[in-house]
PASEBA-1860 file (N, C-alpha, C; in nm, 3 decimals):
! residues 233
1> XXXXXXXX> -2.246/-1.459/1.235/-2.168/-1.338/1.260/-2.215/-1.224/1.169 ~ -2.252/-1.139/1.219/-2.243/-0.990/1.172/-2.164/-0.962/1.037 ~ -2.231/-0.928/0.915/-2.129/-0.867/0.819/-2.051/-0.700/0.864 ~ -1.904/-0.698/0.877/-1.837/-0.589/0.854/-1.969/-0.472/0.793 ~ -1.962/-0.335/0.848/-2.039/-0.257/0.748/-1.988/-0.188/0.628 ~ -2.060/-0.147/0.564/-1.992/-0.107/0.394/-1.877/-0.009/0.429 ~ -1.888/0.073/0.518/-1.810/0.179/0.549/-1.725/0.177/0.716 ~ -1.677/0.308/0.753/-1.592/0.294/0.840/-1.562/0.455/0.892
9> XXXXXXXX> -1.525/0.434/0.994/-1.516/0.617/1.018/-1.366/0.595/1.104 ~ -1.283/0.670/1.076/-1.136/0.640/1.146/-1.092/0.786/1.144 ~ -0.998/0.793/1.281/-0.888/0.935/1.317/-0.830/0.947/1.188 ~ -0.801/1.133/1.145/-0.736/1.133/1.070/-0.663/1.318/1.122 ~ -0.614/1.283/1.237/-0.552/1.375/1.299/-0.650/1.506/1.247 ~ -0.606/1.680/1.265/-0.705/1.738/1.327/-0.771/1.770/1.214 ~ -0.749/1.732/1.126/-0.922/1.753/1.030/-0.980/1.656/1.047 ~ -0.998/1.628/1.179/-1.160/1.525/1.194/-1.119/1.396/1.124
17> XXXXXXXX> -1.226/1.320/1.123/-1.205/1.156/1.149/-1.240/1.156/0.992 ~ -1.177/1.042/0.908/-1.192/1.028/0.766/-1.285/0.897/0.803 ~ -1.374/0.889/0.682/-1.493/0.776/0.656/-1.388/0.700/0.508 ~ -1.406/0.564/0.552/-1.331/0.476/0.446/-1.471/0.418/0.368 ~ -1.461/0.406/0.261/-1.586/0.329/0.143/-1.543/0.261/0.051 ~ -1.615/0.198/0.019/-1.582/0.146/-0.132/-1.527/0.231/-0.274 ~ -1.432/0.244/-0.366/-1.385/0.310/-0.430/-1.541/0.306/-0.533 ~ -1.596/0.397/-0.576/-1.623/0.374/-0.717/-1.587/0.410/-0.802
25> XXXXXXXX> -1.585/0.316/-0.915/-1.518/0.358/-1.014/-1.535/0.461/-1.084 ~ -1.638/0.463/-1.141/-1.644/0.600/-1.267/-1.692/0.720/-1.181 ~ -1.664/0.733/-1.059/-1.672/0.854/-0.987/-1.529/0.891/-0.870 ~ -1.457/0.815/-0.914/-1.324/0.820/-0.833/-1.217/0.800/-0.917 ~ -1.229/0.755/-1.037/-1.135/0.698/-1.174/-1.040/0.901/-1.166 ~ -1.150/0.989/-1.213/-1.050/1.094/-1.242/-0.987/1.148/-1.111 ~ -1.010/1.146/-1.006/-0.936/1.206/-0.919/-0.809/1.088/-0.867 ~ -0.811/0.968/-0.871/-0.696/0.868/-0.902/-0.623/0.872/-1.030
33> XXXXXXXX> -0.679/0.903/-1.124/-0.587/0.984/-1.270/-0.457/1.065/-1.245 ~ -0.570/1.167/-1.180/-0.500/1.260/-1.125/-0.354/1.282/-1.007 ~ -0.399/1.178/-0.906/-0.268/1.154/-0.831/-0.221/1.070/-0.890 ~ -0.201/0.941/-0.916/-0.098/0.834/-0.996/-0.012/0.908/-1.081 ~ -0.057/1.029/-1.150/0.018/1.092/-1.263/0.130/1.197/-1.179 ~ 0.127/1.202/-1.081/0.185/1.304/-0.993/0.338/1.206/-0.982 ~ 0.448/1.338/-0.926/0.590/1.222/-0.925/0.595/1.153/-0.793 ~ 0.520/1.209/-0.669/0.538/1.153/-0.552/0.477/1.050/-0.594
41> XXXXXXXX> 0.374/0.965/-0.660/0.327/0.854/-0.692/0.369/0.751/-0.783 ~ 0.447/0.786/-0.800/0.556/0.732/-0.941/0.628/0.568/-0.926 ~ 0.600/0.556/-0.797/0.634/0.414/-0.762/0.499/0.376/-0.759 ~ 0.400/0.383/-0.777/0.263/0.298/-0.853/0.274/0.254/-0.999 ~ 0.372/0.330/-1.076/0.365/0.239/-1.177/0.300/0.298/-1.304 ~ 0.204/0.403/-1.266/0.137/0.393/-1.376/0.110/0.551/-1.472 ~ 0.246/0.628/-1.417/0.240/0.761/-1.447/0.255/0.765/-1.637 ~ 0.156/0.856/-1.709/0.162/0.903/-1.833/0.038/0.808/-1.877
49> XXXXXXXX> -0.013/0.731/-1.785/-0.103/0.644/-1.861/-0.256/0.718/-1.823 ~ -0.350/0.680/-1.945/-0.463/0.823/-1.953/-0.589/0.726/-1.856 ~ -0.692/0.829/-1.909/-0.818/0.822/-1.780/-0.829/0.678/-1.786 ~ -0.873/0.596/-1.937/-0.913/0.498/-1.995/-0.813/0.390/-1.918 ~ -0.675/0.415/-1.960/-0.621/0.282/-1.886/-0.598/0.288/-1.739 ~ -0.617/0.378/-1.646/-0.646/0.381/-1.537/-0.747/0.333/-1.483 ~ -0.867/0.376/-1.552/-1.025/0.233/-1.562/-0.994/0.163/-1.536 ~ -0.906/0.064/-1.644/-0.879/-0.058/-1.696/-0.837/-0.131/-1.595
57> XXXXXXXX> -0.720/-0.024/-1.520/-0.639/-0.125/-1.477/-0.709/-0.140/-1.294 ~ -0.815/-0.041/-1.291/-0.843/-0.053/-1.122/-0.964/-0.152/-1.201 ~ -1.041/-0.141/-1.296/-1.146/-0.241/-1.329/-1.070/-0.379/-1.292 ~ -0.987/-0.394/-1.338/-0.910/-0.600/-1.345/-0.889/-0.583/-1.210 ~ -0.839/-0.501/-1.110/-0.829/-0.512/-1.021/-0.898/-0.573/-0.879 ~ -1.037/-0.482/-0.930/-1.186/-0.528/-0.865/-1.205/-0.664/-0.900 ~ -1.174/-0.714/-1.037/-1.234/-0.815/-1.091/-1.143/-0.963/-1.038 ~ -1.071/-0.906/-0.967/-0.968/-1.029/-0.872/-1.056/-1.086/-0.793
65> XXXXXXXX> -0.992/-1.208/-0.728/-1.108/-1.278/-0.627/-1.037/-1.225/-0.524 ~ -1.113/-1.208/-0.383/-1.083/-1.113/-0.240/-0.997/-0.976/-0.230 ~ -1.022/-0.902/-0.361/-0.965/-0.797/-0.414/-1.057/-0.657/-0.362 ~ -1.031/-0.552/-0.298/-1.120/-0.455/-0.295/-0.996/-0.302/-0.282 ~ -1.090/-0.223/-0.342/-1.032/-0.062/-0.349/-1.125/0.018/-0.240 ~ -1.066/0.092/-0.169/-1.160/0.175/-0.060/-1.058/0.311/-0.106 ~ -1.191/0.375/-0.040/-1.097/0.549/-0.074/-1.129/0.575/0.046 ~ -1.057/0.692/0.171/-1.051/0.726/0.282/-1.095/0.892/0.231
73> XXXXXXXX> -1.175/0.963/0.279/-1.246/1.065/0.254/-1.241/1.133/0.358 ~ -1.291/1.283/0.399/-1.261/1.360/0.542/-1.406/1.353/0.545 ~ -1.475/1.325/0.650/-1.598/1.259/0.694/-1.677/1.390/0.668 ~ -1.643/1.470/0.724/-1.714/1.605/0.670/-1.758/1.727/0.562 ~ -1.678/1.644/0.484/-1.668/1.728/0.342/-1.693/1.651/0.210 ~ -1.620/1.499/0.270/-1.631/1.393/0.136/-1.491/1.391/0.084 ~ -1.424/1.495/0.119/-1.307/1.542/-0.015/-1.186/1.407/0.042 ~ -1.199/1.344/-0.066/-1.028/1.206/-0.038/-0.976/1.246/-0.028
81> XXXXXXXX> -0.861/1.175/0.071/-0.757/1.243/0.136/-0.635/1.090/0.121 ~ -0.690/0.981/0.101/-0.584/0.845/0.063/-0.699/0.730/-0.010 ~ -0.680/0.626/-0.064/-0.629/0.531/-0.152/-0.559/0.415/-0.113 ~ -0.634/0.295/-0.084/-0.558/0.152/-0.073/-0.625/0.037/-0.124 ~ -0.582/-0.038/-0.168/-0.614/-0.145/-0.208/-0.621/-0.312/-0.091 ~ -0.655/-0.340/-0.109/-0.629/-0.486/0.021/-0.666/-0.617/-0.110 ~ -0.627/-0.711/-0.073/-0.599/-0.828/-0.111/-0.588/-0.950/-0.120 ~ -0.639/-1.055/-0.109/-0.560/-1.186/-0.063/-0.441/-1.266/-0.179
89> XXXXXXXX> -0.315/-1.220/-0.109/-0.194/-1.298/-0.147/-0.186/-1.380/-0.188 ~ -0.284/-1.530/-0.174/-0.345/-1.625/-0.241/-0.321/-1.623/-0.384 ~ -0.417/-1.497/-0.436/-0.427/-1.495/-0.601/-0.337/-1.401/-0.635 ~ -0.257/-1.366/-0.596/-0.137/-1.255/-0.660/-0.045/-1.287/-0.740 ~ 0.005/-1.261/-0.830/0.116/-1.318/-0.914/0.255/-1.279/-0.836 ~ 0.225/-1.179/-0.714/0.384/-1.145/-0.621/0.370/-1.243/-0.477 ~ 0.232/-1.361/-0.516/0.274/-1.454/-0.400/0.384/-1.517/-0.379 ~ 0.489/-1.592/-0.460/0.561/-1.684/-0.467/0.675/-1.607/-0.375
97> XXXXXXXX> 0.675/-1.429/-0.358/0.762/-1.365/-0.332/0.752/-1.319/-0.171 ~ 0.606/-1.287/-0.150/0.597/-1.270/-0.023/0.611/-1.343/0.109 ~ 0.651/-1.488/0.119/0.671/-1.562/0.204/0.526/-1.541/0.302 ~ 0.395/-1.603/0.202/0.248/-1.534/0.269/0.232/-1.644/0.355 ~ 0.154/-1.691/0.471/0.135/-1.819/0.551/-0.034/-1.751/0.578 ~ -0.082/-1.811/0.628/-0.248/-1.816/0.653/-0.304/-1.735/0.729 ~ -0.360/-1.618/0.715/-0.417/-1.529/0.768/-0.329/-1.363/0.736 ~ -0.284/-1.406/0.648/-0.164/-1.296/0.563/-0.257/-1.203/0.438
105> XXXXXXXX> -0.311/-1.034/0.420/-0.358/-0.989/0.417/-0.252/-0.876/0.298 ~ -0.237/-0.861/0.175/-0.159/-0.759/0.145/-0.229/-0.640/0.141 ~ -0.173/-0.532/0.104/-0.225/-0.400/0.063/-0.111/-0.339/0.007 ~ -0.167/-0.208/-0.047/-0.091/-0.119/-0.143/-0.185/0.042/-0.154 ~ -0.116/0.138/-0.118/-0.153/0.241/-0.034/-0.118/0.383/-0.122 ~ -0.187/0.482/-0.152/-0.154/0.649/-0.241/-0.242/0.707/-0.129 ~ -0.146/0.793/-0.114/-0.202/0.941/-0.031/-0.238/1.098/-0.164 ~ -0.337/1.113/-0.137/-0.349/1.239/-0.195/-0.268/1.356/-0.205
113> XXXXXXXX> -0.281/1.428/-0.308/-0.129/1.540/-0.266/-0.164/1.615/-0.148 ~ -0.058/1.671/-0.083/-0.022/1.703/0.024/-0.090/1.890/0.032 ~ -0.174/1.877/-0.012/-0.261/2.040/-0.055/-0.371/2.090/0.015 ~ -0.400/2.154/0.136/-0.243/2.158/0.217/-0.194/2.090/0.307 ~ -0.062/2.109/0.352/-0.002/1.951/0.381/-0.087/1.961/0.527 ~ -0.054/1.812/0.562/-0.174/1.722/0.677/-0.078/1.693/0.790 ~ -0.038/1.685/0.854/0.119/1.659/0.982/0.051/1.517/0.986 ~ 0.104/1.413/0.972/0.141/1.255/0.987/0.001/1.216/0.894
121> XXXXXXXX> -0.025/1.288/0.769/-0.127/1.201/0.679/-0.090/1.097/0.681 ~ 0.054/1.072/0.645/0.043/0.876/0.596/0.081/0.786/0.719 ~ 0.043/0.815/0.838/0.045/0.791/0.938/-0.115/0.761/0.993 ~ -0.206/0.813/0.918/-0.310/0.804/1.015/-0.366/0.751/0.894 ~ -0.361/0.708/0.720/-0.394/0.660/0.634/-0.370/0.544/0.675 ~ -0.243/0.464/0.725/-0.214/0.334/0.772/-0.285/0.286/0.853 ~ -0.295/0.393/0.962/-0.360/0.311/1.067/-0.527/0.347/0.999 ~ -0.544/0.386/0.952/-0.701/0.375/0.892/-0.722/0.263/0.804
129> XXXXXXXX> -0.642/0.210/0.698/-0.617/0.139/0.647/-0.610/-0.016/0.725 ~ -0.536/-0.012/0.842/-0.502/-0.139/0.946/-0.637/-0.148/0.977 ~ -0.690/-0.041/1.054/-0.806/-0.085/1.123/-0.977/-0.128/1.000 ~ -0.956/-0.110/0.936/-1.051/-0.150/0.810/-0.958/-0.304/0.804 ~ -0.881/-0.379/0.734/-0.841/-0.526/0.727/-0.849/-0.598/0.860 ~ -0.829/-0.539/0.946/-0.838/-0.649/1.066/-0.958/-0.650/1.118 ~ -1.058/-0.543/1.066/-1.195/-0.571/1.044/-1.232/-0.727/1.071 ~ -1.154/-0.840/1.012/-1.194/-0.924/0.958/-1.143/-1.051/1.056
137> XXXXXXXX> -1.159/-1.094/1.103/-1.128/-1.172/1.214/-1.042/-1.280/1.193 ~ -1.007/-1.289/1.023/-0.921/-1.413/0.971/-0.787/-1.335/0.905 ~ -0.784/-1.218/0.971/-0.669/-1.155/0.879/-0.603/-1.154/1.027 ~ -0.435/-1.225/1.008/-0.375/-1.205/1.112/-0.262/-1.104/1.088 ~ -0.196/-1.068/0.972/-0.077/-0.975/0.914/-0.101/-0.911/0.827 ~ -0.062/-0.763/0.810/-0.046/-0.738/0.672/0.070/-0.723/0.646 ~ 0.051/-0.786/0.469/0.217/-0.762/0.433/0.238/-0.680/0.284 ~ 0.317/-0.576/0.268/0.335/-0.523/0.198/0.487/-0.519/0.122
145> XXXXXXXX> 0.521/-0.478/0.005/0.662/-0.466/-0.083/0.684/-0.327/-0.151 ~ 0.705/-0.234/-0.045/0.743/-0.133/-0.116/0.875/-0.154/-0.161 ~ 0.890/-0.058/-0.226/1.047/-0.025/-0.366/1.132/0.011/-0.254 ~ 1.248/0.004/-0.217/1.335/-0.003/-0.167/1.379/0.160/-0.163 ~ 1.366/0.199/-0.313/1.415/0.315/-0.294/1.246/0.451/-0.267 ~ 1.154/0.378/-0.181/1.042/0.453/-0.174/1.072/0.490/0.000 ~ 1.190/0.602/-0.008/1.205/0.645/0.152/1.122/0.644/0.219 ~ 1.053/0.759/0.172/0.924/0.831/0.286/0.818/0.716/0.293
153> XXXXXXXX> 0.797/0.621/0.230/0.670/0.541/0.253/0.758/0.464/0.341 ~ 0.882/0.403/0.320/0.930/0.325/0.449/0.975/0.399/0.541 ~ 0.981/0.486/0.565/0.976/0.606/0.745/0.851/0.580/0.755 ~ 0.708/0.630/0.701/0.634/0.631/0.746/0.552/0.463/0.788 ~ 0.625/0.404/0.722/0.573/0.284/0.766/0.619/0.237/0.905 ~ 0.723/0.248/0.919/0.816/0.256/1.019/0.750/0.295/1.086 ~ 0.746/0.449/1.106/0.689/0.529/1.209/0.543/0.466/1.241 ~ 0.453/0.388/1.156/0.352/0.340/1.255/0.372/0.155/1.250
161> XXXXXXXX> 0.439/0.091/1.286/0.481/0.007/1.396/0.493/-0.105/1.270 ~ 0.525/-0.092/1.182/0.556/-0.190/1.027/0.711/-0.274/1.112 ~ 0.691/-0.408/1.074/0.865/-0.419/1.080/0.908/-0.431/0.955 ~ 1.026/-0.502/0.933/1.055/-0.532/0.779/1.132/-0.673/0.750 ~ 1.136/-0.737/0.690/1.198/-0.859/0.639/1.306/-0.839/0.513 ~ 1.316/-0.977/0.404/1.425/-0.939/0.360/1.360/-0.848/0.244 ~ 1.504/-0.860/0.187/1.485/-0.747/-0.005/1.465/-0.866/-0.057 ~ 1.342/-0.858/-0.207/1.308/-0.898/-0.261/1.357/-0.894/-0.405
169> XXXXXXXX> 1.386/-0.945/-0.519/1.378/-0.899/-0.648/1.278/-0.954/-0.726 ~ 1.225/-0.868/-0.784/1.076/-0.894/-0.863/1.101/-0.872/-1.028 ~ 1.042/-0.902/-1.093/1.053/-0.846/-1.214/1.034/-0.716/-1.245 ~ 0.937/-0.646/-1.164/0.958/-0.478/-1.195/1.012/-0.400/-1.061 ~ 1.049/-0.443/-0.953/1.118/-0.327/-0.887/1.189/-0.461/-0.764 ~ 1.267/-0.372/-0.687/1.379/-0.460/-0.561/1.270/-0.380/-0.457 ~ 1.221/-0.485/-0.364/1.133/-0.447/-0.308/1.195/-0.543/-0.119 ~ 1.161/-0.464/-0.018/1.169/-0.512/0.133/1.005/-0.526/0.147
177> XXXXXXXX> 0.969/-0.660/0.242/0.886/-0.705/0.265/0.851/-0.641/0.348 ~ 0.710/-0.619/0.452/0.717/-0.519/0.523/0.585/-0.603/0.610 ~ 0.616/-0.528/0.733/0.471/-0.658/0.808/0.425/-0.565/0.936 ~ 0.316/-0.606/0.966/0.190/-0.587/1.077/0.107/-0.662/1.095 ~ 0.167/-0.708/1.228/0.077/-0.827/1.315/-0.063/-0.786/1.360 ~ -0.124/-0.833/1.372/-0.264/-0.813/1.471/-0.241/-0.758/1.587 ~ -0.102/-0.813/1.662/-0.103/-0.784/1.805/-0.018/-0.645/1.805 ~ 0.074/-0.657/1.720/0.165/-0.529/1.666/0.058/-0.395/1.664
185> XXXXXXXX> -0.023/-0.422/1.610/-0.128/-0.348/1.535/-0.257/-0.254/1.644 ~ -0.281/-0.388/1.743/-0.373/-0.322/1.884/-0.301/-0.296/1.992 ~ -0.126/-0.284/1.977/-0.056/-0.245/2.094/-0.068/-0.080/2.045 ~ -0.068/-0.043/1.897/-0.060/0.137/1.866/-0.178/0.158/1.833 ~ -0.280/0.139/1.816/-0.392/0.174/1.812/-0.465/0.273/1.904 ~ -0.502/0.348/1.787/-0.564/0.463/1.850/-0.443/0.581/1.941 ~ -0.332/0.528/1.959/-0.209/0.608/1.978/-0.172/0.725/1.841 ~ -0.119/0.878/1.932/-0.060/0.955/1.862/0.058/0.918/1.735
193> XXXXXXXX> 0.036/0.995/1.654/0.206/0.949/1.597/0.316/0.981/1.638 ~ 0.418/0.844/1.686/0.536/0.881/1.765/0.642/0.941/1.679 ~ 0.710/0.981/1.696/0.814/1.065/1.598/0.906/0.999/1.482 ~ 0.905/1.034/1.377/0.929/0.909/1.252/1.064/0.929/1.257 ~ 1.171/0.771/1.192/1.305/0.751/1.213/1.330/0.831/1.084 ~ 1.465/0.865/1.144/1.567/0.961/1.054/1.599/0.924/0.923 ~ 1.625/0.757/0.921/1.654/0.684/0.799/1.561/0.596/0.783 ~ 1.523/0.530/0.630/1.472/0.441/0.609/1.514/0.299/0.650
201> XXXXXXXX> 1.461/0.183/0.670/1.550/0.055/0.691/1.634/0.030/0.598 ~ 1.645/0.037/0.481/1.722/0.045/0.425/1.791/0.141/0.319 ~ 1.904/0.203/0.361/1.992/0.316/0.327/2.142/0.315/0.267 ~ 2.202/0.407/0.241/2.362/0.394/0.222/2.425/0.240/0.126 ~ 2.532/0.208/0.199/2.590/0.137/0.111/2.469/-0.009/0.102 ~ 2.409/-0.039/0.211/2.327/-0.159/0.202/2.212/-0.163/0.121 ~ 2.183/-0.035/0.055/2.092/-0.018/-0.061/2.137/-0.010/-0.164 ~ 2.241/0.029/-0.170/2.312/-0.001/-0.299/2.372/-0.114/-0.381
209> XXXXXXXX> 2.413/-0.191/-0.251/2.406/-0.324/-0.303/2.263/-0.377/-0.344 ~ 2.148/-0.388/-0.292/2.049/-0.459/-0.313/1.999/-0.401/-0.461 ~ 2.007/-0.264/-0.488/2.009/-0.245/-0.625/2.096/-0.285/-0.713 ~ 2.187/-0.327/-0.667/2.340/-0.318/-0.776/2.314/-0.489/-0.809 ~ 2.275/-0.591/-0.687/2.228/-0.719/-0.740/2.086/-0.691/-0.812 ~ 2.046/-0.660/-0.796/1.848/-0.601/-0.911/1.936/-0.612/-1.054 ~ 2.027/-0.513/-1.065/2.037/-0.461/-1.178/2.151/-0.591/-1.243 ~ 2.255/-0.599/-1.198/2.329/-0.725/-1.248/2.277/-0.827/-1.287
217> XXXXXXXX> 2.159/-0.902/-1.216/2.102/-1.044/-1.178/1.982/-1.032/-1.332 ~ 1.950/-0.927/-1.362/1.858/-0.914/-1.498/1.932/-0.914/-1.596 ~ 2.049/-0.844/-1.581/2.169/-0.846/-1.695/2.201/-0.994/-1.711 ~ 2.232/-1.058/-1.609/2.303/-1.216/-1.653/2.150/-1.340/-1.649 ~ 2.041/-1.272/-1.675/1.913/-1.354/-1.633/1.884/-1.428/-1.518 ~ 1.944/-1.354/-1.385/1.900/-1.495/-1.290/1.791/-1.436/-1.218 ~ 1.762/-1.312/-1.275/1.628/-1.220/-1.216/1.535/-1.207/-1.304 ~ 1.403/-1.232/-1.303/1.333/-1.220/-1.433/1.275/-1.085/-1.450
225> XXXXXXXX> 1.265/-1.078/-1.575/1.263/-0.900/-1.596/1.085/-0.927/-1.670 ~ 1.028/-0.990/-1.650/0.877/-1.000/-1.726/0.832/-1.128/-1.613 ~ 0.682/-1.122/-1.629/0.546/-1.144/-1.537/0.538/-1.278/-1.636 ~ 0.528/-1.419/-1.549/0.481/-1.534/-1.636/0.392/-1.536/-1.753 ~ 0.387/-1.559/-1.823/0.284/-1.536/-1.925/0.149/-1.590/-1.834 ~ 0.016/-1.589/-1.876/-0.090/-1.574/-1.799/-0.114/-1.546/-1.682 ~ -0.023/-1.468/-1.631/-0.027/-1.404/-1.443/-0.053/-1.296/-1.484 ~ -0.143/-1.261/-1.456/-0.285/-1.119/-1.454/-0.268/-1.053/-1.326
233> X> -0.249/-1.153/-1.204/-0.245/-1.082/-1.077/-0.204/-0.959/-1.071
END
């Protein structure tokens, strides 16, 4: 079989089709500095932290087994426009959490700031993103854990054909599982973006509980608030 090619060229609504690549590091490190430190990115985790530990931490990243960083670029200019990571769940220290089964694919996704804004960027980052992992003929789902309280990434997930499972509690955030089938995945393909839901899946009083157990369940220890000792994942 044919190796996948290094790169990828995908819709990215009307500024032309974005080319997906391999991240490199010491030529992509400061402009990922740069967004992570931003507040819309603030559920990555890693805002106030400098050029050096931003290295660091996409270096260990790479250095995972079936671990890769791609940057999505506007094919015509070069200039990035999103940011994802892909994965195998296998070696993750948030496996035990994802309910992963065989052919289960994670990722974890930053859009560039919105300068000037793009009508359904993180809409056509996903599906650029989808169509790069299923690249792969052994990836049957992807599954992702955004933060519960990360609205707009769950509308927009929503809005391109994500379902969702239960709430999670992790040691650093209350997270809903989030999924895309293969078949899910080539029923919207190459389709417009359909119009995104009003609310997130989870809202109002049913988010408040799922935080209100986060926050109790660490208070009385039945939630762990720290990463096993030697889990690097």
């Amino acid at each position: 079989m044919t190796a996948p090619a290094a790169t990828l060229e995908v819709p990215f609504g009307r500024i032309g089709p974005a080319l997906i690549r391999p991240m490199v590091l010491e030529e992509d490190i400061p402009l990922l500095h740069d967004w992570l430190n931003r507040d819309y990115a603030r559920f990555w985790g890693l805002q106030g932290q400098s050029l050096a530990q931003i290295n660091a931490n996409f270096a260990a990243t790479l250095a995972r087994p079936s671990c890769e960083v791609l940057i999505g670029a506007v094919a015509a200019t070069g200039e990035p426009k999103f940011m994802f990571e892909s994965y195998d769940i296998r070696f993750d220290r948030m496996s035990p959490y994802l309910d992963a089964r065989p052919g289960d694919r994670g990722f974890h996704v930053c859009l560039g700031p919105p300068e000037p804004p793009l009508p359904a960027a993180a809409y056509y980052a996903l599906q650029g993103l989808s169509t790069w992992i299923f690249r792969d003929p052994g990836v049957q789902r992807l599954v992702a854990e955004p933060d519960v309280r990360n609205h707009k990434v769950l509308v927009r997930l929503a809005q391109a054909g994500f379902s969702f499972g239960r709430v999670i509690h992790m040691p650093h955030k209350t997270a809903v599982l989030t999924y895309l089938s293969r078949a899910d995945f080539e029923r919207t393909r190459g389709s417009p973006p359909p119009p995104a839901p009003i609310e997130p899946p989870l809202h109002g009083l049913r988010l408040r509980y799922h935080l209100g157990v986060s926050r109790v369940g660490r208070r009385l220890g039945l939630i762990a608030c720290d990463w096993p000792q030697g889990n690097k994942g």
